[in-house]
Every structure is written in structure tokens, then in C-alpha cells.
C-alpha positions in Angstrom: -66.9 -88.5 60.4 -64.0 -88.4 63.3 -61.5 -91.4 62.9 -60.5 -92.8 66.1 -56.9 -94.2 66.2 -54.6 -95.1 69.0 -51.7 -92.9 69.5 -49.1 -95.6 69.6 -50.6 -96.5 66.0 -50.4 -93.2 64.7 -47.0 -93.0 66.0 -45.7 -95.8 64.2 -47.3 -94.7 60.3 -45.6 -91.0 61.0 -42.3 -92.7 62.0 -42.8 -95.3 59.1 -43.4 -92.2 56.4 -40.2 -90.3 58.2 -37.8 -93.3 57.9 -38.3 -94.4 54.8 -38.4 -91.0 53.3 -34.7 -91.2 54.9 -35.3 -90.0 58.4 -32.8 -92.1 60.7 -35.4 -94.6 63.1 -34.1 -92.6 66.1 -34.7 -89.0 64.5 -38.2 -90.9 63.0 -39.1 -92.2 66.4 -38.2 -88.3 68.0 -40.3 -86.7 65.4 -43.5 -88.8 65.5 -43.7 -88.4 69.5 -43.5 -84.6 68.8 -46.2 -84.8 66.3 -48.9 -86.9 67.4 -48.3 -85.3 70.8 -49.5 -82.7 69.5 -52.5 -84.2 67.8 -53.2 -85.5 71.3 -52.8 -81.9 73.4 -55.3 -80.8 70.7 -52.3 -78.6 68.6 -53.1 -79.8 64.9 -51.2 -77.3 63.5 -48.1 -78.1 65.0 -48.7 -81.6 65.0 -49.3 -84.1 61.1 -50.1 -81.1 59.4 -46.5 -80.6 59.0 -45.7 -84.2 58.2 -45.8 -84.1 54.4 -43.9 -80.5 54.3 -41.1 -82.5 56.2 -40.9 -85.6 54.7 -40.5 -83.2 51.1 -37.6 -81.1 53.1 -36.1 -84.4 53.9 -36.0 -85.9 50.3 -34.5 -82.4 49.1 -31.9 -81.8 51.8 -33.8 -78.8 53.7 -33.6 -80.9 56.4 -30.9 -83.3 57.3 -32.7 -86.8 58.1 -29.7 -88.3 59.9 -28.5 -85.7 61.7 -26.9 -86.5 65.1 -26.7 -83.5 67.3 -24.0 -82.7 68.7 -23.5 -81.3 72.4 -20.5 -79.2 73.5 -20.9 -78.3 77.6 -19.3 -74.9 77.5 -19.3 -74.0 81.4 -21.3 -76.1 84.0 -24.4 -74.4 83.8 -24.2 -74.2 80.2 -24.0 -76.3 77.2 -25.0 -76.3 73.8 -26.3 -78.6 71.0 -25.8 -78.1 67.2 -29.0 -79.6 65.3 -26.6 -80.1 62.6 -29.5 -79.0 60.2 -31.6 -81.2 61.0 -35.2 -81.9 62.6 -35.6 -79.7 66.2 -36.8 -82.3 68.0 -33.3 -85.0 68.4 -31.8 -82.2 69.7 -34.6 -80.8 72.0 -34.6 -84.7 73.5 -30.9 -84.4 73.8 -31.4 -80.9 75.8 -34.2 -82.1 77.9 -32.1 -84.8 79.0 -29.2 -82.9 80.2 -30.6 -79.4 81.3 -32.5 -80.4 84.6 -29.5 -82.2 86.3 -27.4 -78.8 85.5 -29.8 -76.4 86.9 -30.2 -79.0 90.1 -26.2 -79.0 90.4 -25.9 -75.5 90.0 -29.5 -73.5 91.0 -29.6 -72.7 87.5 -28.8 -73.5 84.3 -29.0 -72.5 80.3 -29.1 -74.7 76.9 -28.8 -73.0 73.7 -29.7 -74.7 70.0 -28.7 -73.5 66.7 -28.7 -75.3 63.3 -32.5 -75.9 64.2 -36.2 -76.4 62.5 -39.6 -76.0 63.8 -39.5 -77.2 67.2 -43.3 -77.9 67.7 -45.1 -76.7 71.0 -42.8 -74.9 73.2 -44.8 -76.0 75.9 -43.9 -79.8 75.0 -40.2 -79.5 76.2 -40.9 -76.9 78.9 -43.7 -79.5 80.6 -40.4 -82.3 80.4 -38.1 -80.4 82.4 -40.8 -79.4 84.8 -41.6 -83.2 85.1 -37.9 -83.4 86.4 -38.3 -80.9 89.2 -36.9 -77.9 87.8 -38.9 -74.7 86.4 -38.6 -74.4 82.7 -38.8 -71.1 80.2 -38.4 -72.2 76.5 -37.8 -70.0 73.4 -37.6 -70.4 69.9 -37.4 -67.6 67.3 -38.6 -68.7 63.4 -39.0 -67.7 59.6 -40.6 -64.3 59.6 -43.8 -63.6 59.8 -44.4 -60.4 62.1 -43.6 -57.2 61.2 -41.7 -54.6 63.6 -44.9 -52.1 65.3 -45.0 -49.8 63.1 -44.2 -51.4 60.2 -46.1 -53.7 57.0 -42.9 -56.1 56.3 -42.6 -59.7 58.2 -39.2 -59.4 60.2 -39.1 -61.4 63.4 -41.0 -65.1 63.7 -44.2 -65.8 65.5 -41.0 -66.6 68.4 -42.7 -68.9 70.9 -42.6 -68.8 74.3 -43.7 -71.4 77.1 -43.4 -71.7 80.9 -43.6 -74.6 82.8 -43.1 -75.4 86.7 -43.5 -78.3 89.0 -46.5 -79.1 90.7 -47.2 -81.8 93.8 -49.7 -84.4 92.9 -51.1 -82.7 89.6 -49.7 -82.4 86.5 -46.8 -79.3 85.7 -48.4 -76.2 85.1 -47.7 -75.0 81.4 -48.2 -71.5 79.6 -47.5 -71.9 76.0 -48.0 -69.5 73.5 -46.6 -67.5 70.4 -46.2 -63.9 70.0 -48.5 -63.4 67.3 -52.4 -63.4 67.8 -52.9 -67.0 67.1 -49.9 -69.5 66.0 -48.8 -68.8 62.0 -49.7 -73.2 62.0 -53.5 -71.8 62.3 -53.6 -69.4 58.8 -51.9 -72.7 57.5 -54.0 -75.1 58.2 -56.9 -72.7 57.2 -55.1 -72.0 53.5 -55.2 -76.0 53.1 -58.4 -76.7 54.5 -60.3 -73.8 52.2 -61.3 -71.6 55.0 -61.1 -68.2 55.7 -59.5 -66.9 59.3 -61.3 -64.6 61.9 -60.4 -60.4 61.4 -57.9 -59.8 63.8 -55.1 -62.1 63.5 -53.2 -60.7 60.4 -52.5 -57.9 57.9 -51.8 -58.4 53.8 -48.8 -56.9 52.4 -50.3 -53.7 52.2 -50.9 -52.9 56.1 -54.8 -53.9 55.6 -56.5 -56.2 57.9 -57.3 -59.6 56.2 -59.5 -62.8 56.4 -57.5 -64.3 53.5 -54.8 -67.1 54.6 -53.0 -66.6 51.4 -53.2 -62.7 51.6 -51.7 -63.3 55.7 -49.2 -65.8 55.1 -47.5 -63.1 52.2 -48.6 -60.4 54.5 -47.8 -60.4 58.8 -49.2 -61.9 61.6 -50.4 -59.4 64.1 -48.3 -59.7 67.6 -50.2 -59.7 71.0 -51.2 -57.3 72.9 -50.0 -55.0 69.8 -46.5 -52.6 70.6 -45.8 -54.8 73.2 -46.3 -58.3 71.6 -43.8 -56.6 68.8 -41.1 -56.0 71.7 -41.3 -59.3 73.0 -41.0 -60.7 69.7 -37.6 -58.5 69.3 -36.7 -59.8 72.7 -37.3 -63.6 71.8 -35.4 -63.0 69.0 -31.9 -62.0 70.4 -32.2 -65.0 73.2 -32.8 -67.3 70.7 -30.6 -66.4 67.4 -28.5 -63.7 68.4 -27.5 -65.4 71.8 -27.2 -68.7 70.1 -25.7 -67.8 66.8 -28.5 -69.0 64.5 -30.2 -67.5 61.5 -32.7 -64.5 62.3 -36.3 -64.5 60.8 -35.5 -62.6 58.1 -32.8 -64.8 56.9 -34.3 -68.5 57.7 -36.4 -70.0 55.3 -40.0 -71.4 55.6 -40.5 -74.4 57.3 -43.2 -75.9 55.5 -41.7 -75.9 51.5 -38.8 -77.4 49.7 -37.3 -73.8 48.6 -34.0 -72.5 49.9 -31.3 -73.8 52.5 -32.1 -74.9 55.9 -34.2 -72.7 58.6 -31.3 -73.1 60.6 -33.1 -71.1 63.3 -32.5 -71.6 67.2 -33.7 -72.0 70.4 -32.8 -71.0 74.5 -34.1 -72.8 77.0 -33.4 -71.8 81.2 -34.2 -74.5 83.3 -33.9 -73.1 87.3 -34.2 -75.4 90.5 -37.1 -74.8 92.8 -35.8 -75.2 95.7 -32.9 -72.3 95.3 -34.5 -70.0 97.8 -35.8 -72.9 99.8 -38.3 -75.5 100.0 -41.0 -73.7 100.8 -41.9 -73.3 97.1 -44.5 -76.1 95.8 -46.7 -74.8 99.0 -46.1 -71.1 98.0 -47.1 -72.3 94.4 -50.3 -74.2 95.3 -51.8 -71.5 97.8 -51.5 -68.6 94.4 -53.0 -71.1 92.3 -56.0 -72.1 94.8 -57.0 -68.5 95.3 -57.3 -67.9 91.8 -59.2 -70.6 91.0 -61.7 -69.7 93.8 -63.2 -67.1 91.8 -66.0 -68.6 89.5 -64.8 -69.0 86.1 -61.1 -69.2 86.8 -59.3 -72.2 85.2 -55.2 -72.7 84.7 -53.6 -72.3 81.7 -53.6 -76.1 80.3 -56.2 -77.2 81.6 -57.9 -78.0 78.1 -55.2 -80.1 77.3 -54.9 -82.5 80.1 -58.6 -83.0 79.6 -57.8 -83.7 76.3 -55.3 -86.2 77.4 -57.4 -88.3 79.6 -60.4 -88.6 76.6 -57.8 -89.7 74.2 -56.8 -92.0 77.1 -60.4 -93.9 77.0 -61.2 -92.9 73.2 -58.3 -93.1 71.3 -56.4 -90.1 69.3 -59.4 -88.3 67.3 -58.5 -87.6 63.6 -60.3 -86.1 61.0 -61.1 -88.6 57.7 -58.8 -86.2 55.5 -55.4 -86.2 57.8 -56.1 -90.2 58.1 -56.0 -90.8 55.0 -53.3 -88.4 54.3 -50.8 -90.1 57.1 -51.9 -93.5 55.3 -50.9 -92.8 52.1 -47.8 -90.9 52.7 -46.5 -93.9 55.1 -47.6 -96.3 52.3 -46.0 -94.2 49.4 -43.0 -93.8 51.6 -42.6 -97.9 51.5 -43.2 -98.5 47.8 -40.3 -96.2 47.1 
């Protein structure tokens, strides 16, 4: 039976579990909205399912619970944050905070993150900036889990991508997505739920095609669209480690066990001002997205998730029994300790 829960609530037990597990209540507070935003936009894998794996990385130093980014503005269209090794998200609220009012200054404008951890839906940060007026594209590389076309061996991360722009009177249009077939988060939460995962999305260590998660995760995901989903993977991983000096896939850790340093992965985000060429550009916007949804069956990306939005709105956040009772206990266990 679904459990019905309001966000706010489930908010404050993942921020409870976080800070007394020794998460700073800012960093907590950061972390939760990420979470159970996801929960909400219908992203389970990216959203409680990694709560436990974090609070454990916490208590073992993998992740630095009071980190305090910190943010050096190079050039003024440019800055950078250090995560300092600790969760993504401080530092993506610290980026999402400053980007917009550089691109508007200067037509454009580019943050870099290193130091960094999972950084949840791409799409998340890239619908903030485009609720500020400015067009947003967001990258992230992460541990390896795709193998170069070609090849058997995990090298770059799954390397999300997302777009977001501006719209008048609706909500930003967002395209999220990662390079592999499906996000790695799915084989996940298939290993812990028992189940197996559709043909298609990866290969074991041997180059075979799998429906085992346990054969995928220590085999590769498979990238979209096949040679080219590999190429945008390589691509996603020079603007996002080799631009900003963080670890590659290869050499970053996972993100959801206690072994190892820190991920210290990283992210680029480019955040550009719509009206650079003009103003002409939330009409020009509205008449390509009009046509296309005049053909029958045409929806825009996203649109599942702002209907997703509005039901949790009237119904509360929907959780299955098991992940309630999980987030319970661990922001229960986290007190008594």
C-alpha cells in the first residue's frame, strides 16, 4: 500500500537523519530539498534511495558533512566553487545563486565545481537558473560506469546532461537526461528491490547483454544512441573534470558505499541571457513549441513531472511502505546515537 506524506514532512526526517549523522543543518537542509525533490518529480533513484548510502559516507569521512564551499570568481563571467569534499548540493545552491546575475551582466557566463558528489537531477539546478531568466546547460561527469564504444571496461560516468530555458506564463522547459540508456540510480534500485532490469540497458563484464543488476553494475551501462552516446559521454567528461580539475570516472569512487576516498568528481554549468540577440526570444520560443505540439501525440519534455507536481500538491508526496519505513528508522536511529 502507497504511503502518503507531505513533502515538508519528509523533508524534515531526511534532514533530521543527515544532521545528526553529522551533516551541518545548512548542508542537511540543502540535501533533503534535493532528495525529496526528487521523490516529488517522480526520480526515486536519485532521490531517498541514496539517503542511507550518504548518511554511511558521512559517518566514515567519504563525504565531508560540514563542508562549506568555497567560491573564488576568477574573471567576471566566471567563477568557481570547491565542494571541499563534500555533498554536491551546498555548492550547486551556492552556484545557482551567483551564475544568473553573471550571465545577465555579461550575455553569458560559466561556473565550474570540483571536489564534488552525486549532484542529483541535472535538471533540478538547470530549471533554477531558468526560473531566473537565463537559459541553463548543466553537466556533471561521475564514477565509471560506461565503457568507451568499442570497448567491455566502465571508463567514463553515466555524465548527465540537462537543459533548461525560460518560458512566459508556464513553467521552464527542462530536458534532463544521462548518457547511458537509463540512469545507473535505476539498475540500483532494481539490485535492492530484488528485480531484474529490461535487456537493453547494460552489458556484464564480459561484453554480454544482461538483465542482472549485479552482473550490470560490475559490468557497463550501455550509452544512448550507441557510438554516439559514447562520444558525448567523452565530451561531458573533459567539460566537467578536465575543464574543472576534478577526478575522472575511472579514478572517483562510488557514490553509494563507504570504500575509498571521496568521488571528488565535478561539474560545469553555462548559464546565457535570453535576451543577447534581442527580445524577440520567449515569442520565437513559444511559436517552435506550439507547432510541435500540434501534431497528435506530441508532448514537451517534462511534462510528466509537472503533472507529478501538481498531484503531490493535492495528495501529498507518494512513498512506498518500504522507503517509509526506511527514512523513519534511519532518522530515529540517527537521534538515539
Amino acid at each position: 500500500m502507497p504511503v502518503f506524506i507531505d513533502p515538508s514532512e519528509a523533508k524534515s526526517l531526511t534532514a533530521q537523519a543527515l544532521e545528526n549523522a553529522g551533516v551541518s543543518p545548512t548542508n542537511a537542509k540543502s540535501v533533503a530539498n534535493a532528495l525529496i525533490q526528487a521523490e516529488i518529480d517522480g526520480q526515486s533513484g536519485h532521490g531517498l534511495a541514496r539517503l542511507a548510502a550518504y548518511i554511511e559516507q558521512v559517518k566514515c569521512g567519504k563525504v565531508m558533512g560540514e563542508a562549506t564551499p568555497k567560491v573564488d570568481t576568477r574573471k567576471p563571467a566566471v567563477c568557481h566553487i570547491n565542494a571541499e569534499l563534500g555533498f554536491a548540493f551546498p555548492a550547486m545552491d551556492k552556484l545557482v545563486s551567483l551564475l544568473p546575475a553573471m550571465a545577465k551582466a555579461q550575455g553569458i557566463a560559466l561556473a565550474t565545481v570540483n571536489r564534488s558528489h552525486h549532484f542529483g537531477q541535472a535538471g533540478f539546478h538547470a530549471e533554477r537558473i531558468a526560473k531566473q531568466g537565463c537559459i541553463a546547460l548543466v553537466f556533471s561527469n561521475s564514477p565509471s560506469a560506461i565503457a568507451p564504444w568499442g570497448g567491455k571496461k566502465a571508463l567514463f560516468g553515466t555524465n548527465p546532461i540537462a537543459f533548461a530555458c525560460p518560458r512566459d506564463g508556464a513553467p521552464p522547459l527542462v530536458i534532463d537526461m544521462s548518457l547511458s540508456k537509463v540512469a545507473r540510480g535505476k539498475v540500483l534500485v532494481a539490485r535492492k528491490n530484488g528485480e531484474t532490469i529490461p535487456e537493453g540497458w547494460a552489458i556484464d563484464a564480459n561484453g554480454e547483454p544482461t538483465t542482472d543488476p549485479d552482473s550490470a553494475v560490475k559490468g557497463s551501462m550501455l550509452p544512448i544512441g550507441d557510438v554516439k552516446g559514447a562520444a558525448l559521454a567523452l565530451m561531458v567528461e573533459i567539460l566537467s573534470a578536465s575543464l574543472t580539475s576534478a577526478l575522472y570516472g575511472f579514478e572517483a569512487s562510488n557514490f553509494f558505499d563507504t570504500e575509498g576516498e571521496p568521488p571528488a568528481i565535478g561539474h560545469s554549468v553555462i548559464a546565457i541571457d535570453t535576451t543577447v540577440s534581442g527580445t524577440q526570444f520567449a515569442e520565437r520560443l513559444e511559436l517552435l513549441l506550439n507547432t510541435m505540439c500540434e501534431q497528435e501525440g506530441v508532448r514537451l519534455p517534462g511534462q510528466r513531472r509537472i503533472i507529478r507536481r501538481e498531484r503531490v500538491l493535492k495528495e501529498g508526496l507518494h512513498l512506498t511502505e518500504a522507503t517509509m519505513k526506511e527514512l523513519k528508522e534511519l532518522a530515529d536511529l540517527s537521534n538515539n546515537q
